[in-house]
N, C-alpha and C positions, 0 to 999 in steps of 0.2 A: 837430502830431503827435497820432495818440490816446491817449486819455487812457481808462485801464481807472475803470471804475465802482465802486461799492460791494460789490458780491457780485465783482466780480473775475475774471469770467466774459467777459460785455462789452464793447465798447470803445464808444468816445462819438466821431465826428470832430468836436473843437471849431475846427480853423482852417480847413476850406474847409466853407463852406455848402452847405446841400444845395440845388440848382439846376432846376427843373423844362426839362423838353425841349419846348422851344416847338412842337414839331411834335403834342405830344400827344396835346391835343385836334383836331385837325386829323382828316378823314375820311382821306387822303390825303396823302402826303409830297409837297413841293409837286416839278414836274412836272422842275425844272431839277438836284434835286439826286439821287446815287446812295444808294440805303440803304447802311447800314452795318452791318445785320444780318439773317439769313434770313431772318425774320417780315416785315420790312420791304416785302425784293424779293419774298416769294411775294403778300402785300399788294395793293403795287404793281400788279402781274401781274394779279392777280384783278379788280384795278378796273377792266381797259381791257372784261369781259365784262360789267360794270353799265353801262356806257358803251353798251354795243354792243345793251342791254335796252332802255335807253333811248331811243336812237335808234329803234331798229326799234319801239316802240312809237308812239312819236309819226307813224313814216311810215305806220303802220295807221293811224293816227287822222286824219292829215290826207287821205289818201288816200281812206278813206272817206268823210268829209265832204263829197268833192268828185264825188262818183260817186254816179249813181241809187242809192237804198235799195228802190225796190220798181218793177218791171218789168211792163208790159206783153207777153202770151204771144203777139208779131208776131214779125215777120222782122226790121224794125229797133229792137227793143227801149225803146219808150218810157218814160220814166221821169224821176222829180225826185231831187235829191239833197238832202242836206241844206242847201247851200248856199243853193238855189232855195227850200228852204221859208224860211229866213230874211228871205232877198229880196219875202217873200209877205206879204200883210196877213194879221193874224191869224184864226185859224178857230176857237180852242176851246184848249180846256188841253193838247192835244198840241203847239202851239206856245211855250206856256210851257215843257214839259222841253223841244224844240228850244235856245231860248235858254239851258234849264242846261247843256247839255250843248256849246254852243258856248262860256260861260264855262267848264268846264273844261278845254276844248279851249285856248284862246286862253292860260289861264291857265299850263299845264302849259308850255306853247309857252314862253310869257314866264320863265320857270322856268329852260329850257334855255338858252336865249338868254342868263338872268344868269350863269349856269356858266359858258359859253364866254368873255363875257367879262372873267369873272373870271380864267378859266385863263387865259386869253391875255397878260393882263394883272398875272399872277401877284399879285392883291392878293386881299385877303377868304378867306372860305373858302367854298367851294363846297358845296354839297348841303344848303344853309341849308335851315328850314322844311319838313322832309321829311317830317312826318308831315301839314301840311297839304297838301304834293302827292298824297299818299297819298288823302287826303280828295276830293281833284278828282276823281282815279283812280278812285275809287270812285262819285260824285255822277254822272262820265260814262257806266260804265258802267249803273248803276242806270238810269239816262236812255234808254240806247240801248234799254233791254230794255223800258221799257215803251212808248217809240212803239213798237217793234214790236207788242207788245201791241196798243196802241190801232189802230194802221192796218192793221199785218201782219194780225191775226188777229182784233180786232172792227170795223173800217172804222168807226172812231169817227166820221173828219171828213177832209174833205177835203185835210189837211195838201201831203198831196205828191202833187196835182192830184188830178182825178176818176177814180180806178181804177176798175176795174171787181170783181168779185169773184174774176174768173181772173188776177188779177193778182198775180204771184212776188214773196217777199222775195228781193232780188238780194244779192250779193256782201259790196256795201260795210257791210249793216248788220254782217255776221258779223266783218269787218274793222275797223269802230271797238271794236265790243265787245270783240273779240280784242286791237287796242290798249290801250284802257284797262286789262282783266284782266292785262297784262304790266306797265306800268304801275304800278297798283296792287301788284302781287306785288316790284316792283324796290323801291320806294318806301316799301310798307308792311313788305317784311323789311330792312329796306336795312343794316343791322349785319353780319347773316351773307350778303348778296348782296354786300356789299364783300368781304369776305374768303374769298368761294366763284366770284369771276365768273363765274370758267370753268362750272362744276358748274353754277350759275345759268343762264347762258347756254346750255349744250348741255342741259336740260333743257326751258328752254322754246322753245330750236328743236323737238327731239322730240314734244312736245307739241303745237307749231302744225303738225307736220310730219303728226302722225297726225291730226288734223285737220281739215288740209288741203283733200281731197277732201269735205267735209262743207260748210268755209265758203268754198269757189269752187264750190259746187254747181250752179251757171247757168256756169261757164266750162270747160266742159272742156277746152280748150285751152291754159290756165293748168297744169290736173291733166298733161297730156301733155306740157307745158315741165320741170315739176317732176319729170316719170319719166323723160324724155329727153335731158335736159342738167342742170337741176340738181344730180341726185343724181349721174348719172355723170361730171360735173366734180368735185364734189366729192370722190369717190372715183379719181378720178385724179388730183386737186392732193394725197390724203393719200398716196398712193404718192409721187409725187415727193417731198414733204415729207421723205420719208426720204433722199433720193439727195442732195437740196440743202440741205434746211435741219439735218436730223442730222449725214448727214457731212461736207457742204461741198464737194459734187462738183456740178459744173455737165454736165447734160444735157440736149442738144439734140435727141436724137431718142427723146422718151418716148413718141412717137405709135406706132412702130414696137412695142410690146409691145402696147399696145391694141392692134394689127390686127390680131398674132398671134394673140390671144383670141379676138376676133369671127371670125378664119377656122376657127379653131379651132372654135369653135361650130357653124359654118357647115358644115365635113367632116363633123360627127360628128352633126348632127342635122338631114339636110335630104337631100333624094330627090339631090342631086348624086353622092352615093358610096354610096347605099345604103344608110348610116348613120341609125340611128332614137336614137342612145341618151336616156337619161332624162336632161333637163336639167338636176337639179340634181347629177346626175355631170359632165355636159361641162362646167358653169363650175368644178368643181376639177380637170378636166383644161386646161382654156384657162389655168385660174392656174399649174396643175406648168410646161407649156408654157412659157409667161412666164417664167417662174423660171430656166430652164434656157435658154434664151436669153441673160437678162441674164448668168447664170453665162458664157455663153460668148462673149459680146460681151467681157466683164469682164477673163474670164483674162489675155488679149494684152495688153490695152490698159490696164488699173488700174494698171502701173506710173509710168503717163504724168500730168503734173498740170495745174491749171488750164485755160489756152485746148488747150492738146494735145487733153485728156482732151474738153474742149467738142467738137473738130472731128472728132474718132473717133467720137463719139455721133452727131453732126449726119449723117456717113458714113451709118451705121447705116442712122437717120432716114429718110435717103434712098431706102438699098437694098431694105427692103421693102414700100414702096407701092408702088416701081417693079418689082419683083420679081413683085406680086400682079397688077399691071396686067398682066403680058406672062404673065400666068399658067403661073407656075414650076410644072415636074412635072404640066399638066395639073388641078390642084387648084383654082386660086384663081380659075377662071370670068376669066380677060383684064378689061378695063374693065368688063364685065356685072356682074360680081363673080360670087356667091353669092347668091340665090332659095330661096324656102319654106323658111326655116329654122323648126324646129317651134318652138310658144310654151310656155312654161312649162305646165307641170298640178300640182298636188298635189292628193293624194287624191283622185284621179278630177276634180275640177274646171279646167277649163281656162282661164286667162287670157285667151286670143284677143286684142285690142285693145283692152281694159279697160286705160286707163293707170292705174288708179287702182291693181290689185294688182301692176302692176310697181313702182309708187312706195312702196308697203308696203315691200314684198320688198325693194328697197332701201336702204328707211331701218333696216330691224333688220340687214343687210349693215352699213351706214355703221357704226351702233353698237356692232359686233362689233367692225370692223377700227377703232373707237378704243379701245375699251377693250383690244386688245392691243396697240397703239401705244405706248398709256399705259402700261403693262406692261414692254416694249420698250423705251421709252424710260429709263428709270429701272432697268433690268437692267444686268449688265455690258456687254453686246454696247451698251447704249445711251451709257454713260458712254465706251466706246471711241472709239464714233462721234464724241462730243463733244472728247474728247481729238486725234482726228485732225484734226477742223475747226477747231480753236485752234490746232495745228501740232502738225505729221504728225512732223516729224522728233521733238522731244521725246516724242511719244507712241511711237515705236518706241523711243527711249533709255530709255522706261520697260517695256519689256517687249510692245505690243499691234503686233500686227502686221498693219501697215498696207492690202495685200495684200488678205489673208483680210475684214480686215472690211470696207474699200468693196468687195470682191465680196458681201458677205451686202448690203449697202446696196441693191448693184445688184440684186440677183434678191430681195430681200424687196421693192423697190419694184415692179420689173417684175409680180410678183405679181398684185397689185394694177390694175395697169392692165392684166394680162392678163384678172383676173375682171369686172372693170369692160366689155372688150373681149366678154367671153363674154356676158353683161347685152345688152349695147348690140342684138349682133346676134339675139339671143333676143327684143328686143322690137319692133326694125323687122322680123326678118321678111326682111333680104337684109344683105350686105354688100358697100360697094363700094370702090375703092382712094381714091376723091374724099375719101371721111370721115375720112382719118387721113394729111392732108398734113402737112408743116413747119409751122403753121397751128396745127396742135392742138396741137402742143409747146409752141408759142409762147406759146397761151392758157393752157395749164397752167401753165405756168415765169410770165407775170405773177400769175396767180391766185396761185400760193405767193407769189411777194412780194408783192404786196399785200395778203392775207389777215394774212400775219407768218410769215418764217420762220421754225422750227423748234416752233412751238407750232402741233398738231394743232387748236384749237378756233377759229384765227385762219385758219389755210388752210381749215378748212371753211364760214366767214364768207364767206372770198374767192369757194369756188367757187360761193356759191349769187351772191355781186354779181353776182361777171365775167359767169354765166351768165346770168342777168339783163337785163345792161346789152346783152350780144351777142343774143341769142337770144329774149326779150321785149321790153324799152323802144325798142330799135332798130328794131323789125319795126313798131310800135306807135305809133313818133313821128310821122307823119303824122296818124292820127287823134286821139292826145293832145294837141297844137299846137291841131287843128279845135277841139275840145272845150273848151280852154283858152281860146280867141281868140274864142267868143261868150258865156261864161261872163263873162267881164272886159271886154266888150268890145273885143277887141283881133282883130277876124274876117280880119286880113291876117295874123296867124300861120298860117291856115289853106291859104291860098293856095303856101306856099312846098313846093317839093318837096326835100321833107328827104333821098330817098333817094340826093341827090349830097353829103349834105353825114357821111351813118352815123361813118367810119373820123375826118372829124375832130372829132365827135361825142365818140366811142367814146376818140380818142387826149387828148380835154379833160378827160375823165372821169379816164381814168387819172392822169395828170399834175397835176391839181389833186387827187387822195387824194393822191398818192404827196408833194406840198409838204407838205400837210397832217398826214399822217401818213406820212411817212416810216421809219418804221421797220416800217408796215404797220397793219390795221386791230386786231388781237389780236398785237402784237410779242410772242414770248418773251423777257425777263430780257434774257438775251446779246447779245443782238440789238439791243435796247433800250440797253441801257449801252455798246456800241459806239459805236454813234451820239452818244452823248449825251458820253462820254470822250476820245471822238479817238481819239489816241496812248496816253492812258493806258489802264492794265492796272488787273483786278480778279482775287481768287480765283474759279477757276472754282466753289468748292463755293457760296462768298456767293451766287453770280449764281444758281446752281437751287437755294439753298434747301437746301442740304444740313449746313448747320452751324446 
């Protein structure tokens, strides 16, 4: 019992000792058990975007390492990479940073590899000797900046063969540098990047994002991946985000909003009707569009739940690609589609097929629609949504009505993929029924789960993967395999025609994240402790942090 003290004020407990929380010191609650208090799961949460720093830092680094550093100005682009200069007798003291800069390379490598299986293995603690990771971080990038120096720009020695003086720093140097500076920035803040991941993480996407067009300067095709599917995945996985992982409503036909928009776009700004208007009015008319659609898909059908609710959307889904193809009301141009749709301008400047200021434009778009997400999310209208996805009926027994807010779900998502849809057709220039089959629902609906449901910073993870894995690595593995298979000797990888093998390629990828990470690549909380609880129940306020 306690026992009051001398001044009488006080109390002393002399029969249970005071006990420290063996998780204390620990960076990380270990990976199997639930917090037990807000700080804990916001915590938690925030570590899986130090995670996700990490990773994508190391895949610059290694990626660069293995790709020419500085280009020949031919048609097939000759060039060494760093790889080859090691493979090389030495030439001069720009061989010696090569070798520092492959110890830190190898080192940081070695580092991750302890993590995982530490975590796996749930022993030790993880993120040991972080300020000496930091140190590599930093040893590498100092390294990469000054062979540039030495080759890029005074052709010290012949490191990465005989260039000539017309010869480009390429891609990959911008790409380890860019690794290790992330790197360094995870590693060297690494106190306030555990407990900020997210903030962490969408900062230095932003960052790499603006860029971008700087350090793929020799790939413009890269820049035109990143303005033409990256971003507009992305912002079509955060609209569904809302429909699926907010309120826990499964849609099947989200493609069907995005072609609104792009047709949308397509009536109002292109010689087909006559219609000239200023572009950055028709993507908030393709988004009102959108909105008003989903409202009226919604009305009839939002009393219906689960697989219902699935097969009415897929319905949808269906009717207007088909609806655009047989072109309804003379509008939608039959299979041709829609032609010369005008391209963005401001202020008198015109976009034309510069992918580089569609991918601007954008990325401060993406940044908008999170930070009202974020907003939205943590509003009433958001804590409703979450109430309805834990169950509906207890959420109506407290007062929110069920109804009303999966229809705001429905046409606040639809939104989204209708400006997205207004985007798409503003920057190809046509639209056609092909681009917005059952296909694109499909790819959006995996991108939110595997990015992480209901967390905006893990869906937008997903959409730059998915878009990635389909739309660059897949197009690209033919040549990558060649590259790979004389690099290591292995020249019968070269040989093989990958273009039979894409979808089971594509379906390995998935399926080995989805083992891996199962609950997605940036899981929210709830999501997270679902999985992780089974059957059992948590307070919903624990799970977001609200207590």
């Amino acid at each position: 019992m306690p026992e009051p003290t001398g001044d009488g004020l006080a109390v002393t407990d002399t029969a249970a000792p005071a006990t420290e929380d063996p998780r204390a010191d620990d960076d990380l609650a270990p990976p199997d058990e639930l917090p037990v208090t807000a700080s804990e799961a916001a915590r938690e949460e925030s570590s899986g975007g130090f995670t996700a720093l990490v990773i994508a830092g190391l895949v610059f680094i290694v990626a660069g390492w293995l790709l020419p550093w500085f280009v020949e100005q031919t048609s097939n682009g000759i060039g060494y990479s760093a790889q080859d200069a090691v493979s090389s007798p030495p030439t001069g003291i720009g061989t010696i940073v090569v070798y520092l800069i492959a110890v830190a390379m190898v080192g940081l490598v070695a580092f991750a590899l302890y993590d995982l299986v530490r975590g796996i293995a749930h022993r030790g603690r993880p993120l040991r000797w972080w300020r000496g990771r930091a140190a590599l971080a930093i040893l590498g990038a100092v390294g990469t900046l000054v062979v540039w120096l030495l080759i890029g720009v005074l052709r010290e020695e012949p490191l990465f063969g005989n260039i000539s003086s017309l010869a480009a720093t390429d891609n990959a140097v911008w790409m380890t540098l860019t690794g290790f500076v992330v790197l360094a920035l995870a590693y060297g803040l690494r106190p306030w990047v555990v407990t900020h991941g997210e903030v962490a993480f969408g900062g230095v996407v932003f960052m790499i994002g603006a860029l971008m067009p700087f350090i793929f300067n020799q790939s413009s095709s890269f820049i035109e991946w990143g303005a033409s599917a990256a971003a507009i995945y992305t912002l079509l996985a955060l609209g569904l985000n809302i429909v699926v992982g907010f309120a826990g409503l499964l849609d099947l036909g989200y493609a069907a909003f995005f072609a609104i928009g792009a047709y949308t776009c397509g009536s109002l700004a292109s010689p087909v009707h006559g219609l000239h208007f200023p572009f950055w009015i028709v993507i908030f008319i393709g988004l009102a569009v959108a909105a008003l659609f989903g409202a009226v898909l919604g009305a009839p059908t939002l009393r219906l739940r689960g697989d219902y609710l699935a097969i009415v959307t897929l319905g949808f889904g269906e009717i207007i690609p088909d609806a655009a193809n047989n072109n309804l009301f003379n509008a939608t141009g039959g299979p041709e589609g829609i032609t010369g749709i005008d391209h963005p301008s401001i202020f008198g400047f015109n976009f034309g097929i510069d992918a580089k200021f569609y991918f601007w434009s954008l990325l401060i778009i993406i940044a908008i629609v999170l930070v009202l997400l974020r907003n939205i999310q943590r509003s009433r209208l958001g804590r409703a949504w979450a109430a309805i996805r834990e169950d509906e009926v207890a959420a109506a027994a407290t007062g929110v009505n069920p109804v009303t807010t999966k229809l705001l779900a429905f046409s606040i998502g639809a939104s989204i993929s209708g400006l997205a849809g207004a985007f798409f057709g503003a920057e190809l220039g046509s639209v056609t029924p092909d681009s917005f089959q059952f296909a694109v629902s499909v790819t959006v609906l995996s991108t939110v789960v595997l990015g992480g449901l209901g967390n905006n910073t893990g869906v937008a993870a997903g959409g730059i993967l998915v878009s990635f894995i389909i739309f660059w690595m897949l197009d690209h593995l033919q040549e990558w395999m060649g590259t790979f298979g004389l690099k290591f000797g292995l020249p019968a990888l070269g040989t093989i025609d990958y273009s039979r093998w894409v979808y089971i390629v594509y379906g390995a990828i998935l399926v080995g994240i989805m083992l891996l990470r199962p609950a997605g690549l940036l899981p929210s909380r709830a999501r997270k402790s679902e999985l992780q609880a089974g059957g059992q129940t948590e307070a919903l306020a624990v799970v977001q942090g609200r207590v």
